[in-house]
C-alpha positions as CSV (number, residue, x, y, z in Angstrom):
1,X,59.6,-49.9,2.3
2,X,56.6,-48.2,2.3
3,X,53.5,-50.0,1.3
4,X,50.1,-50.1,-0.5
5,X,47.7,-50.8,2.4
6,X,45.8,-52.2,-0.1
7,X,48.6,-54.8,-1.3
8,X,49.2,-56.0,2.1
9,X,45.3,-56.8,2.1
10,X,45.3,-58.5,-0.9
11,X,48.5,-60.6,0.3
12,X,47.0,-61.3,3.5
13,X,44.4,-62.7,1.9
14,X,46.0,-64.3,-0.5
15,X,48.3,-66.6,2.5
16,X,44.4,-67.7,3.9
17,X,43.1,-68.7,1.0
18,X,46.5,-70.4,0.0
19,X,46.3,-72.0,3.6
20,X,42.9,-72.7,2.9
21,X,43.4,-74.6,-0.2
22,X,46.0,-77.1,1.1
23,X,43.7,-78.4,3.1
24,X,41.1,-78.4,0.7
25,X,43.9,-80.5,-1.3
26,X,44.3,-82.8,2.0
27,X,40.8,-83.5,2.9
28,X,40.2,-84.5,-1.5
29,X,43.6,-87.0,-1.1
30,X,44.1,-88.4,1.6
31,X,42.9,-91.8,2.0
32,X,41.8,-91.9,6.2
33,X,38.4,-90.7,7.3
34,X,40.1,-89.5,9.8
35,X,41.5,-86.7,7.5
36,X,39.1,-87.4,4.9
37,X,35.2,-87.2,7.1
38,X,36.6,-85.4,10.4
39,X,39.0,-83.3,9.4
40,X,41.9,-83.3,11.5
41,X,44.8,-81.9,9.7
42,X,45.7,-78.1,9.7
43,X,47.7,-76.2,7.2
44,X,49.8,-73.0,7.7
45,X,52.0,-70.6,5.5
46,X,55.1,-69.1,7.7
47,X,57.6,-66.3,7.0
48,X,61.4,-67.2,5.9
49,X,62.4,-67.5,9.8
50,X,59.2,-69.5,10.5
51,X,56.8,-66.5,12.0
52,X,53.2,-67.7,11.2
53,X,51.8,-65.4,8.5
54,X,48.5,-67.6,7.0
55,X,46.5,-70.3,8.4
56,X,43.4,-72.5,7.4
57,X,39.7,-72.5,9.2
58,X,41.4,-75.1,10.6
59,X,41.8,-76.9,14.8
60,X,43.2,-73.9,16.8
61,X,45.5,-76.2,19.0
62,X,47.3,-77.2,15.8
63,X,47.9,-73.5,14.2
64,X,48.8,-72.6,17.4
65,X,51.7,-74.7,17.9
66,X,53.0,-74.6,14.2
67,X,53.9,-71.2,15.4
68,X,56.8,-72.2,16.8
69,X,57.4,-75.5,14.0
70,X,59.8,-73.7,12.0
71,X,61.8,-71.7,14.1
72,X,62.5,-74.8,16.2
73,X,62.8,-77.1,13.0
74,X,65.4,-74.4,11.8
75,X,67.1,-74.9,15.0
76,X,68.5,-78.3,13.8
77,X,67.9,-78.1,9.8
78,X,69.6,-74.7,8.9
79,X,68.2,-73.2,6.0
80,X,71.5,-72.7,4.0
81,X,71.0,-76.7,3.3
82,X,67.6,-76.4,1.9
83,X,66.8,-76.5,-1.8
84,X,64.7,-76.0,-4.1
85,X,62.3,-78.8,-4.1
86,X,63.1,-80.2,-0.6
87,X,60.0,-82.1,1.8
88,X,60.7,-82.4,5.2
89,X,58.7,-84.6,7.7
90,X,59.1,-84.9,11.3
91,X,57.0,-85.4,14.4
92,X,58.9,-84.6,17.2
93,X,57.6,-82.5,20.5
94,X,60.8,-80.7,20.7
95,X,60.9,-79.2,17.6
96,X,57.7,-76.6,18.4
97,X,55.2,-80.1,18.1
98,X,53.0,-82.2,20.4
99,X,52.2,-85.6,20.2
100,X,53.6,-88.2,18.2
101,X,50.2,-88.4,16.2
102,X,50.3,-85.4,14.7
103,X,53.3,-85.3,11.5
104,X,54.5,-82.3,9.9
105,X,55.6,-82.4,6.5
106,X,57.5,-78.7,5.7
107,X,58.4,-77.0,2.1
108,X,60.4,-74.2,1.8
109,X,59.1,-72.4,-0.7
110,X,61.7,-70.2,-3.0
111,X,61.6,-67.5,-5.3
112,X,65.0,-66.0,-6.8
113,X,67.0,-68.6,-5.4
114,X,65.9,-67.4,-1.5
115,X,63.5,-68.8,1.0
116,X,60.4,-66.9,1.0
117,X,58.6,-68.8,3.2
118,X,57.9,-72.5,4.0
119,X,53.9,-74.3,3.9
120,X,53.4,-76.4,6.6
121,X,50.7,-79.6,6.5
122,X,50.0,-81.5,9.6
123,X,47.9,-84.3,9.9
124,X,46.9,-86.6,12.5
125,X,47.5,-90.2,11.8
126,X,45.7,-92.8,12.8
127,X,48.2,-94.9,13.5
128,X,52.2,-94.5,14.1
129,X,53.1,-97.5,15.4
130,X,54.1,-98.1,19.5
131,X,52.5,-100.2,22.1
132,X,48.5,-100.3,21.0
133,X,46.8,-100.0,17.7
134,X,46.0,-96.3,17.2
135,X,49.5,-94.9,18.7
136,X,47.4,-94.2,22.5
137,X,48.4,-95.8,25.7
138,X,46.8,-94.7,28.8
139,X,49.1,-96.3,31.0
140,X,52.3,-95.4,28.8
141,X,55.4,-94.6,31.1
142,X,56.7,-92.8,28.7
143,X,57.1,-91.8,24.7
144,X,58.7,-94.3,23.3
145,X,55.9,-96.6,24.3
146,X,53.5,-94.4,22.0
147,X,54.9,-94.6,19.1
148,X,57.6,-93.8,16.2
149,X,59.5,-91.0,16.9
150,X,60.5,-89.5,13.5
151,X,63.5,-87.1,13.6
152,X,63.8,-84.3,10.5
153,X,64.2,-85.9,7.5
154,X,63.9,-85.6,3.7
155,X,60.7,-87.2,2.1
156,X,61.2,-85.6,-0.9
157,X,63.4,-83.6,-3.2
158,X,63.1,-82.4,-7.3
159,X,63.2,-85.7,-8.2
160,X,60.3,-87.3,-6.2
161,X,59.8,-89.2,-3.1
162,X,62.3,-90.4,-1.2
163,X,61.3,-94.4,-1.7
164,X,63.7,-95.6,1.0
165,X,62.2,-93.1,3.8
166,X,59.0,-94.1,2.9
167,X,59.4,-97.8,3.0
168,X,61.1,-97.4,6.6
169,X,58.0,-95.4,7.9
170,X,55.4,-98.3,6.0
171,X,57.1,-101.1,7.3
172,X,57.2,-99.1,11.0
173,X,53.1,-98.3,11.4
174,X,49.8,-100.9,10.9
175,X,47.9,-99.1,8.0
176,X,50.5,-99.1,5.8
177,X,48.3,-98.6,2.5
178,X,46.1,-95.7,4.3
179,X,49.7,-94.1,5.9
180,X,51.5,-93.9,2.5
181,X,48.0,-92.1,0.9
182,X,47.9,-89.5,3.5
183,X,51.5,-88.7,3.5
184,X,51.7,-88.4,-0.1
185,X,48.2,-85.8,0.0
186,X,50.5,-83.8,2.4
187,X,52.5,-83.3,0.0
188,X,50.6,-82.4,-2.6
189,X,49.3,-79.8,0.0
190,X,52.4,-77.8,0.4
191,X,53.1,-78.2,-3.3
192,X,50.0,-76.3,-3.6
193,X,50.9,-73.7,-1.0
194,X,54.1,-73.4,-2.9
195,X,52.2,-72.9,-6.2
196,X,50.9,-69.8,-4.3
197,X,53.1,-68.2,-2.6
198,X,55.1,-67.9,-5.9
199,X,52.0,-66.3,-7.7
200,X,51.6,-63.6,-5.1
201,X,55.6,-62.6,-5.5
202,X,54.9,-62.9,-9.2
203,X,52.5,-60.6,-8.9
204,X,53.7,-58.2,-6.3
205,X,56.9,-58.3,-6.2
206,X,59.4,-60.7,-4.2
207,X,60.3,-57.7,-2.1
208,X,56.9,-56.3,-1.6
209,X,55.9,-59.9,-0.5
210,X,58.7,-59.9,2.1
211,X,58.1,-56.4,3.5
212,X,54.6,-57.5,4.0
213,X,54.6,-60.3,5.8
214,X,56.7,-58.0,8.1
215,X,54.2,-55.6,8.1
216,X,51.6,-58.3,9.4
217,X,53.2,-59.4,12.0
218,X,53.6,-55.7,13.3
219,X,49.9,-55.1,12.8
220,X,48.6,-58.0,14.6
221,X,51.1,-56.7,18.0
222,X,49.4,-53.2,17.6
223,X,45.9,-54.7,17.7
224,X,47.0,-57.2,20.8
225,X,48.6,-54.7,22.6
226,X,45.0,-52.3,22.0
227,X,43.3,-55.6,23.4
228,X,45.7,-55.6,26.2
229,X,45.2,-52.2,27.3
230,X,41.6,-52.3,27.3
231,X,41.9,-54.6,30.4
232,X,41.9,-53.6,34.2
233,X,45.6,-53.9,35.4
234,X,46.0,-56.8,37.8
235,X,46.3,-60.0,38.4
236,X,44.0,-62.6,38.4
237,X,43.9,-66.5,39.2
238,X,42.1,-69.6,37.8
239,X,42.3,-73.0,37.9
240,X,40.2,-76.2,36.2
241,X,41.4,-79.9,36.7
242,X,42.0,-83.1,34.4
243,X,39.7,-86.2,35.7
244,X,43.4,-88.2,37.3
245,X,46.4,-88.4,37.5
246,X,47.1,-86.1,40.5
247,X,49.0,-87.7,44.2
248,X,47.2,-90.3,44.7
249,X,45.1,-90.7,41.3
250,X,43.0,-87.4,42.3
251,X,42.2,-84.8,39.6
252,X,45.5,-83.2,38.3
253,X,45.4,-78.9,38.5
254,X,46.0,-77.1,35.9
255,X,46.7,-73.3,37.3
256,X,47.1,-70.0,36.0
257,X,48.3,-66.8,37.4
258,X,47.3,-64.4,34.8
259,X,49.3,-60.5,35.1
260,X,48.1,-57.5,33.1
261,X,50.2,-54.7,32.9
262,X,49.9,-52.2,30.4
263,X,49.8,-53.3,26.9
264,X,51.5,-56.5,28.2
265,X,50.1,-59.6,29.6
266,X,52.0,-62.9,31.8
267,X,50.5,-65.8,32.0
268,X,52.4,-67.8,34.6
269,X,51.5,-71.7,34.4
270,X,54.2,-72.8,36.5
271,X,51.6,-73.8,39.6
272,X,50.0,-76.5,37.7
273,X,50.9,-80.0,39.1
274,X,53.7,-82.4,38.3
275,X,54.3,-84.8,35.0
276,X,51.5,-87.0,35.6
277,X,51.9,-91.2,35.5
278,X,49.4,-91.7,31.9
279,X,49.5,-89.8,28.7
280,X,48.1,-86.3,29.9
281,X,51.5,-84.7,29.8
282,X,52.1,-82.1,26.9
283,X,54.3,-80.0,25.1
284,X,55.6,-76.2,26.4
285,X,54.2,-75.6,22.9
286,X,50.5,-76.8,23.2
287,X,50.6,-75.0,26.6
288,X,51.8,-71.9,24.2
289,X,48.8,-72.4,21.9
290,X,46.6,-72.8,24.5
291,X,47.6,-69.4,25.8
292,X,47.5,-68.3,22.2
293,X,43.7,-68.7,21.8
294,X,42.5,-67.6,25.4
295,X,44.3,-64.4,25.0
296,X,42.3,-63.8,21.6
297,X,39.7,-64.6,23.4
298,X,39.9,-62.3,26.2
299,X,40.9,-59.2,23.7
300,X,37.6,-59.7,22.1
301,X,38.6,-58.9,18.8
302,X,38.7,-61.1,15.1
303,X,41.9,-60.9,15.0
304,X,44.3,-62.6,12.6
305,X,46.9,-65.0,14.7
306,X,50.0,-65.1,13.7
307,X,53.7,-64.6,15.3
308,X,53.4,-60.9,16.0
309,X,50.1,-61.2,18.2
310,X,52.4,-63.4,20.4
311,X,55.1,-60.8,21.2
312,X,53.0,-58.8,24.1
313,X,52.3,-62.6,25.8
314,X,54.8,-64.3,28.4
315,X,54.2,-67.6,28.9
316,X,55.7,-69.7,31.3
317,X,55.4,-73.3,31.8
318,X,57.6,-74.9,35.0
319,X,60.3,-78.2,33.6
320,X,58.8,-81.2,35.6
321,X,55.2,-79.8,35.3
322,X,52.8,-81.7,33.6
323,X,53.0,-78.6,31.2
324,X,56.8,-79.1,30.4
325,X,57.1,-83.1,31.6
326,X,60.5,-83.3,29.2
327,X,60.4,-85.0,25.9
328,X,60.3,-88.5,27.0
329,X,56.9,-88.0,28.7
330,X,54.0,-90.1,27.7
331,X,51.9,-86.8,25.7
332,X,49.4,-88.4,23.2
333,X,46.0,-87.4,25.4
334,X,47.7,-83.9,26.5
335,X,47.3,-82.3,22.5
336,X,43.7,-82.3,23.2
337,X,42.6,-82.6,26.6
338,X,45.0,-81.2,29.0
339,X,46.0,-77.9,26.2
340,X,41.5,-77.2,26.8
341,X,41.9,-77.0,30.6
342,X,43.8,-74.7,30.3
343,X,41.8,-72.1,28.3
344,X,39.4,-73.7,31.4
345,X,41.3,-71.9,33.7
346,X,42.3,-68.8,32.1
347,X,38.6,-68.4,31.5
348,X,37.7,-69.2,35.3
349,X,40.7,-66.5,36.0
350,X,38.7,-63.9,34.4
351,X,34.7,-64.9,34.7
352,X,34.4,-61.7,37.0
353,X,36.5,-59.1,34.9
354,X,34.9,-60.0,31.1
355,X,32.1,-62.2,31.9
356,X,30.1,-61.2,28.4
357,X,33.5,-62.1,26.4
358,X,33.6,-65.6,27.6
359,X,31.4,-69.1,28.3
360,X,30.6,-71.4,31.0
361,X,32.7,-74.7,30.2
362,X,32.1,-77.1,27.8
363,X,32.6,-80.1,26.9
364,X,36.6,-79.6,26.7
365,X,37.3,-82.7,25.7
366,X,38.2,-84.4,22.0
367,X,36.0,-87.9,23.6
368,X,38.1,-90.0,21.1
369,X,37.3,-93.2,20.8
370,X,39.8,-95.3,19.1
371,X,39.2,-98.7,17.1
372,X,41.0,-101.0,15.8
373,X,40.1,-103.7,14.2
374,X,42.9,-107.0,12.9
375,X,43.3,-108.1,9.3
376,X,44.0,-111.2,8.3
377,X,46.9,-110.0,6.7
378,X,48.6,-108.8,9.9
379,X,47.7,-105.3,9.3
380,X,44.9,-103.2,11.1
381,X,41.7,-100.7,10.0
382,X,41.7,-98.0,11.9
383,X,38.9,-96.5,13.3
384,X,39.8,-92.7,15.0
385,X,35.9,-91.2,16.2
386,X,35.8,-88.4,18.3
387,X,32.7,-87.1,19.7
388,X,31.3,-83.4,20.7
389,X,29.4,-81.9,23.2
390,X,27.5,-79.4,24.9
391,X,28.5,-75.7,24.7
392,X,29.0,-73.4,27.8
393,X,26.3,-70.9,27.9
394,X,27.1,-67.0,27.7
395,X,25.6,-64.0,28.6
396,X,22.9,-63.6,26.3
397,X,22.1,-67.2,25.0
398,X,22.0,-71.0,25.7
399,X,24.3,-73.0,24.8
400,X,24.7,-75.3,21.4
401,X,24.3,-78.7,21.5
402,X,26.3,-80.9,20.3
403,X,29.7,-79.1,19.3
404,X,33.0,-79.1,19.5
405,X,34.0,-76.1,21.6
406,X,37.5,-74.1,21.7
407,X,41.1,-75.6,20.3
408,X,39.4,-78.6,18.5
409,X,36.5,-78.7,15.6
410,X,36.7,-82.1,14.2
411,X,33.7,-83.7,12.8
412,X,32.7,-87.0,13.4
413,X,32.9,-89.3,11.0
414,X,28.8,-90.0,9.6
415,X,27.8,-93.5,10.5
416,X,27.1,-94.4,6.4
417,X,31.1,-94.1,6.3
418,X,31.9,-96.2,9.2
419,X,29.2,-98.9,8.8
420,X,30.6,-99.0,4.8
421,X,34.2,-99.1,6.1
422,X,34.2,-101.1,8.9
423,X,32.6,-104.0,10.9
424,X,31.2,-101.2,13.1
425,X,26.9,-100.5,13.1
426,X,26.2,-96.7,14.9
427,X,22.8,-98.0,16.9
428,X,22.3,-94.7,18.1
429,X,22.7,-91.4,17.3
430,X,21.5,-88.6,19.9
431,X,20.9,-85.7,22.0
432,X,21.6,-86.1,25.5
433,X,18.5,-84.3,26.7
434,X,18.9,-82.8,30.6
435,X,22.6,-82.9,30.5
436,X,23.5,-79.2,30.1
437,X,23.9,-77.4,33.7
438,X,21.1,-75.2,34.6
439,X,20.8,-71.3,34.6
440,X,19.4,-68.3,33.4
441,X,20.8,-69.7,30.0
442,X,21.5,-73.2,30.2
443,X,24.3,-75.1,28.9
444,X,24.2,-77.2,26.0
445,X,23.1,-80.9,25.8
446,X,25.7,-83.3,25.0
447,X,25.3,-86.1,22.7
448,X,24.6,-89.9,22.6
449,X,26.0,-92.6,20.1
450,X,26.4,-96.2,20.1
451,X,28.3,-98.7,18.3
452,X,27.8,-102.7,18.1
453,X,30.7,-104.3,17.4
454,X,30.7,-106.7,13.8
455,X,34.0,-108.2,13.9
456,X,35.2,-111.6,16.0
457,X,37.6,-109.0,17.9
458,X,38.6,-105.2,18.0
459,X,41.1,-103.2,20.1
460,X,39.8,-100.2,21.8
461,X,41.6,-96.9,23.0
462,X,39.3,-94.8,25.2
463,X,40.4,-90.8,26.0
464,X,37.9,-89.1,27.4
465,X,38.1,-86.1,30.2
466,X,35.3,-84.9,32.3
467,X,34.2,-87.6,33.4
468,X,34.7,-86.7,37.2
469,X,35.3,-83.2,36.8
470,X,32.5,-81.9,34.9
471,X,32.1,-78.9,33.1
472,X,31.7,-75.5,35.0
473,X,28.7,-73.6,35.6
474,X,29.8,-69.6,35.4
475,X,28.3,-66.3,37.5
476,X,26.1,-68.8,39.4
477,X,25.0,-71.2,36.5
478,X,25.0,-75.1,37.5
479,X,27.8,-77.5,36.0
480,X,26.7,-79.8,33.3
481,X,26.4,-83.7,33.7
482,X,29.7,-85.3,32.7
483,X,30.6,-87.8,30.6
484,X,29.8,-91.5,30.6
485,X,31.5,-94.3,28.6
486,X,29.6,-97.9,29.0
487,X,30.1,-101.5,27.5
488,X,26.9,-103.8,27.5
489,X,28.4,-107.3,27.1
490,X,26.1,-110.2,27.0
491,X,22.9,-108.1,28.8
492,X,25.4,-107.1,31.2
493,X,26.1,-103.2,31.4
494,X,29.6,-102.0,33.0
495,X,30.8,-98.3,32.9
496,X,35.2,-98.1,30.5
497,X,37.2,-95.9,32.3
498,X,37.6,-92.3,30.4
499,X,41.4,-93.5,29.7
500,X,41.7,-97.6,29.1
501,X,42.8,-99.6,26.4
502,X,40.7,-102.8,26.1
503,X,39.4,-105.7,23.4
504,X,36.0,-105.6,22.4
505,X,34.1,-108.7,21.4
506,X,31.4,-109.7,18.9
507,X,28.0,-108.1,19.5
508,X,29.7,-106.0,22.2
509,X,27.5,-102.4,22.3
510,X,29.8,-99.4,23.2
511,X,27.9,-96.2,24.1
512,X,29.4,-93.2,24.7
513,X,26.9,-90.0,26.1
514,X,29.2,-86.6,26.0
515,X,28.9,-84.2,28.6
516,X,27.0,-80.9,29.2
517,X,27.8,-77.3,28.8
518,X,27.8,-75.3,32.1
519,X,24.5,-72.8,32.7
520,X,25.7,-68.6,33.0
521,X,23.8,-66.9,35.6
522,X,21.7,-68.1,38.5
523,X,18.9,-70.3,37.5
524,X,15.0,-68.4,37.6
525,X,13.8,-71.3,40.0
């Protein structure tokens, strides 16, 4: 079909702002600030065999992973069963996911009786049931001690919710109230995407609609493969490691052989280390993503992402790796921490071939602090606070403080919501001055905050990386400080592991100080 240029703009468009709006719709409904303050939920818009064709300003790690949602989801839930109407949620790693946290809920979306395309919502909550309050277990052997695994099933239909599936999940998870809000605004959130995509093939045609989405797919290839070509043929090594969990409890490596060819590019991951022993495994598909966003990186161009900028990248992950541990792995920490080591790496592969494209590192970690705090009703208030960081400087400037850097940009949640919604008080609320690595542009300063604990108890869930392996200085710059976690208990001050699960007492003081961006260049003096 040959198309208006123009059209295809104006649909392209049209799929963002679509994107755009269901999260708009999620962040105004849901009931968690978690999803509500911070942010972390994603939406995305995908073609009629699951090709991602419009995403929200939303967390990179997330988009890039519901990539490969639907065509894996379609795997087991053919569309010739789908109707009109239909709600699917599911959480599983294998289907194109990554941790347990993170639920999907999928539309198709028809027009003419035929699957156009399908909106996606994903949303971390803050709670799914399994071993701890929060759905994080450092020392979890494997999945099932994380939390509900929830296979493809229909929510919804024409007729409403699906009551029984929803009791069985509310009775399964310890926020029942704040689960059943945030799954319904997910809902609502495709419905809206729906709402959408049906305008645009009202007003352009079912089959112009079709052909385009086509069409972007194609375009984004052309512009990777440009990218690609741009770059010296070689091939080029890196490789950045998590804190533990290697032989022995020694950092774990993360390593990537990177091969440009042409208007092609490998990245091989298969030397990375073994499935580690806590919960820093992940999915194939985060390791994807990952991938995804260094390579868009590297090709230095604003790009849109979607299925056909994937088609000039091989990615290959090794089964038994802590890349591709197999789907009973422990993988709750590995969405967000292990998936930024390795743009870590990819980035130390090529520091010496496009240094003025990239950073020093930064603080590549979510720093999620987890608390949960007991009702007397048997239920729990979930606290989910994650916490940036310094920026990596460049080539040309400093780098920010406190930010969130690469696959994640939660917020944190503002310390008027948490004192008003929990027996929490934030004490302290900082710049970590000194901490970013030194350089002829210094890194960026991380951050200092600290909580004092209001209730008689409350569980806590600490995930924190770089806290042994700090962030990288880069073409001579100095690493920046790493990360601290301590506890002051009764006058008495005690550094919390970067990966523990603990109970916090009454006028306990929790301080967490982020890490420091790397410095770029060797320092003046």
């Amino acid at each position: 079909m040959r198309l208006d240029p123009f059209a295809v703009e104006v649909i392209r468009h049209g799929l963002s702002a679509a994107a755009e709006e269901m999260s708009l719709v999620m962040t105004r409904s849901a009931r968690s600030p978690l999803l509500r303050e911070a942010g972390d939920l994603s939406s995305a818009i995908t073609d009629a065999k699951g090709g991602l064709v419009g995403q929200g300003r939303d967390i990179p790690v997330h988009l890039g992973a519901m990539a490969f949602t639907i065509p894996e989801l379609l795997k087991v839930v053919p569309a010739a069963g789908l109707k009109d109407g239909d709600v699917l949620i599911y959480n599983l790693g294998a289907l194109g996911g990554n941790h347990l946290n993170d639920v999907k809920v999928v539309r198709p979306v028809f027009v003419e009786r035929d699957i156009v395309a399908f909106a996606v919502s994903l949303a971390h909550w803050p709670d799914v049931g399994g071993t701890w309050p929060g759905s994080y277990f450092a020392k979890a052997i494997d999945t099932f001690q994380e939390a509900m695994r929830i296979p493809p099933v229909l929510i919804a239909d024409k007729d409403g919710v699906q009551t029984p599936i929803l009791d069985f999940i509310k009775v399964n998870v310890r926020d029942a109230e704040s689960c059943e809000g945030d799954l319904l605004a997910q809902i609502a959130a495709t419905k809206t995407g729906e709402k959408r995509i049906v305008e645009l093939c009202q007003q352009h045609g079912k089959d112009v609609f079709v052909a385009t989405l086509a069409r972007l797919h194609d375009l984004s290839e052309s512009e990777m493969r440009a990218a690609i070509r741009e770059l010296p043929d070689g091939t080029y090594e890196g490789e950045d490691h998590m804190d533990d969990g290697g032989p022995d409890g020694e950092p774990a490596r993360i390593h990537v052989r990177i091969t440009i060819a042409g208007d092609e590019a490998t990245f091989d991951l298969s030397g990375s280390c073994d499935r580690v022993s806590n919960f820093c495994n992940t999915t194939p598909f985060i390791a994807k993503s990952a991938v995804a966003y260094a390579a868009r990186i590297m090709s230095g161009r604003d790009m849109q992402q979607n299925a056909g900028a994937l088609r000039p990248l091989t990615i290959i992950t090794r089964p038994g790796s802590i890349l591709e541990p197999g789907w009973t792995a422990a993988v709750a920490a590995g969405n967000h921490e292990t998936s930024m080591r390795i743009v870590d790496a990819v980035f130390r592969a090529m520091q010496d071939t496009i240094p003025e494209r990239l950073s020093a590192g930064g603080t590549t970690t979510a720093g999620v602090l987890s608390f949960a705090e007991p009702r007397q009703d048997g239920s729990w208030k979930m606290l989910y606070e994650v916490h940036g960081g310094g920026e990596g400087a460049r080539h040309d400037r400093h780098g920010c403080p406190a930010t969130r850097v690469h696959l994640t940009n939660t917020s944190n949640t503002p310390a008027e919501v948490i004192e008003a919604n929990y027996n929490i008080r934030v004490e302290q609320q900082s710049i970590r001055r000194g901490s970013g690595g030194r350089g002829q542009f210094k890194g960026g300063d991380g951050i200092v905050r600290s909580y004092r604990i209001l209730a008689p108890s409350m569980h806590l869930m600490t995930c924190i990386e770089r806290m042994v392996v700090p962030p990288f200085g880069m073409q001579g710059g100095q690493a920046g400080e790493p990360c601290r976690v301590s506890l002051t208990r009764q006058g008495e001050n005690v550094d919390i592991d970067g990966k523990s699960n603990l109970v916090l007492q009454a006028d306990d003081l929790l301080t967490v100080e982020s890490s420091g961006g790397g410095g770029f260049g060797l320092p003046s003096s």
